[in-house]
N, C-alpha and C positions, 0 to 999 in steps of 0.2 A: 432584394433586387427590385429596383424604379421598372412599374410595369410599363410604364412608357417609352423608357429605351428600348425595351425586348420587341416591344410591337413595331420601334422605328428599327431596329433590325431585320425581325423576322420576315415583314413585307415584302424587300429588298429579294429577300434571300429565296422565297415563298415562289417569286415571279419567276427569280432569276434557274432556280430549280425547274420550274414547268415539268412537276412528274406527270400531268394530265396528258401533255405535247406529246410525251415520248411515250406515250401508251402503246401505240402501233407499234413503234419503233422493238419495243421490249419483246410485246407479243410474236411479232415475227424474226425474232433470236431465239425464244423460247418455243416456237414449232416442234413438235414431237417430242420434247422433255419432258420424263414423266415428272409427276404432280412434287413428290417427295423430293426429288435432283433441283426442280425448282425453290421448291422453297431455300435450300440449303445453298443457292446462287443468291438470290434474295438475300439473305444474311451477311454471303461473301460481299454484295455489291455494297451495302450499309457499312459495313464496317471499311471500306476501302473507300468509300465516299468522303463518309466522316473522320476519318484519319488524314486524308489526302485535305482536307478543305483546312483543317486544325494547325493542320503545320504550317498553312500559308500564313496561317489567321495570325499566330507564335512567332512566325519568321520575318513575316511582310513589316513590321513596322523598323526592328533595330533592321535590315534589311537599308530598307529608304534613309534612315539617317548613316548608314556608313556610306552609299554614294549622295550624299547630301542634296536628296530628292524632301523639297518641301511635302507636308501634307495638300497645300494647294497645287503644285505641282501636278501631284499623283491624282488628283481629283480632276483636272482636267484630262491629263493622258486616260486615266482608266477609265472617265467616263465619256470620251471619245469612243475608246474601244465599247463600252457597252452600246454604245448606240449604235454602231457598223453591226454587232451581232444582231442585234433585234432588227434591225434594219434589212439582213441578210434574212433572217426569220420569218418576219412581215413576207418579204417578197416569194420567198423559195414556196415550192410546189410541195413540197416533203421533207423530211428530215431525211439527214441522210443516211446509208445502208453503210453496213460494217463487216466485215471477216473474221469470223472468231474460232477462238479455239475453247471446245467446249469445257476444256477442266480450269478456264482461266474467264469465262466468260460473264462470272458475275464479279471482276475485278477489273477487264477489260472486256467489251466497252461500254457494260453499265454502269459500272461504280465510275467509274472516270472512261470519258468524259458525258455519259447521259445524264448521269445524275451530277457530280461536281465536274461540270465544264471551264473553260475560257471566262463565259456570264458569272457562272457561282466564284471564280477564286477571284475574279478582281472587283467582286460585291464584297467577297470578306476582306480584301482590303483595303478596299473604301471604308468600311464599318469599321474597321479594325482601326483605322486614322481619326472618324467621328467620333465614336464613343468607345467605352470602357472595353476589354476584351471580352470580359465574363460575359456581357449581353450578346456579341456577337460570335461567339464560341456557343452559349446556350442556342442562340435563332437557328445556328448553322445545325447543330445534332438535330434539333424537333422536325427540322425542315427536312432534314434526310431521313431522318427515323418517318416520317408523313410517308416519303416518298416511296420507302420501302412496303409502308402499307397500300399504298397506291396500287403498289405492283403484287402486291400479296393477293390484292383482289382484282385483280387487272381485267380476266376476262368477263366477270358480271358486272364490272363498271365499263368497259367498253362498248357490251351491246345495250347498257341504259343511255350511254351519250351516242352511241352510234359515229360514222367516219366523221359528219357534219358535225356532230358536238364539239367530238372531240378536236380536230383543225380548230374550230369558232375558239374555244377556248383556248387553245394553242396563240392564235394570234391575237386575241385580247391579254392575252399574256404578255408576247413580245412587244407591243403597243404599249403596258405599263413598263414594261422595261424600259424603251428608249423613253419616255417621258422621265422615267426617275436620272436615265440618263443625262439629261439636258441638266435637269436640276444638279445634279453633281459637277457639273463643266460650269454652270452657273456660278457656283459657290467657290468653285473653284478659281473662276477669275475674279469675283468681288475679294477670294483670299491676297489673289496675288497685286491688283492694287493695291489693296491695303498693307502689303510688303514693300511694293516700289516708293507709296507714298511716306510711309515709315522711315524707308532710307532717303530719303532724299532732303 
């Protein structure tokens, strides 16, 4: 494996997961669980993470060629959408709060969508159009396997960033988001001139 692909994947994927952001988020779904119930959600939400992001990764491309959706196409629409998320991100006061049911709750709504949201499946396939699968199948498991340790250690990593770290970090996140956003919508229409120019 070219380490240079995996790094131009796992970036993407890195930002677009933000397990830092959702530190609060997790912590206060996790309120009174004992240690042990936790951990064993933790697992639940990884493996529903990375299963849920894989099939996108697997499906998303024969996918776009049966509705005869260009890769330049998808790059503009998708990275349209990533930028509205980050964008909604940047501005929002807080992420926002969930109802859960606790025998299901590190499937919904950690594993999906805290951890592979709306940002994570149309980074995978966006990647999944630029490069090879294998790189963006591998970025997507590390980036969630991360995440999962993120949350393994949640509560002595929360009071080292404190609420201020952790927001700051949160929106330096969503900030590279929409910028990688722009570059995808970029590429995307430099692709799709170069298809009108082609045909014509």
């Amino acid at each position: 494996m070219e380490l240079k692909f995996f790094w131009l994947t796992f970036i993407p994927l890195f930002v677009a997961v933000d397990a830092v952001g959702v530190l609060p988020v997790y912590l206060g779904l996790m309120e009174g669980i004992p240690a042990a119930r936790r951990r064993r959600i933790i697992v639940q939400s990884v493996i529903t993470a990375a299963s849920v992001a894989l099939v996108f990764i697997v499906a998303g491309q024969p996918l776009l060629r049966l509705l005869g959706i260009t890769p330049s196409d998808f790059m503009v629409a998708g990275g349209s959408l990533l930028f509205v998320i980050s964008l909604r991100d940047l501005l929002a006061v807080g992420k926002a709060a969930y109802v859960v049911d606790p025998e299901t709750v590190g499937a919904v709504p950690i594993g999906v969508p805290l951890i592979t949201g709306p940002a994570v499946l149309t980074t995978c396939m966006l990647l999944g159009e630029q490069y090879h699968l294998p790189y963006t199948a591998t970025a997507v498991v590390v980036n969630v396997l991360l995440a999962g340790v993120v949350f393994w250690f949640a509560t002595p990593l929360s009071a080292a960033l404190g609420t201020a770290g952790t927001k700051t970090l949160s929106k330096i996140s969503s900030l590279l988001l929409a910028s990688i956003a722009v570059m995808m919508v970029r590429k995307g229409v430099v692709g799709l001139i170069k298809q009108l120019a082609a045909g014509a």
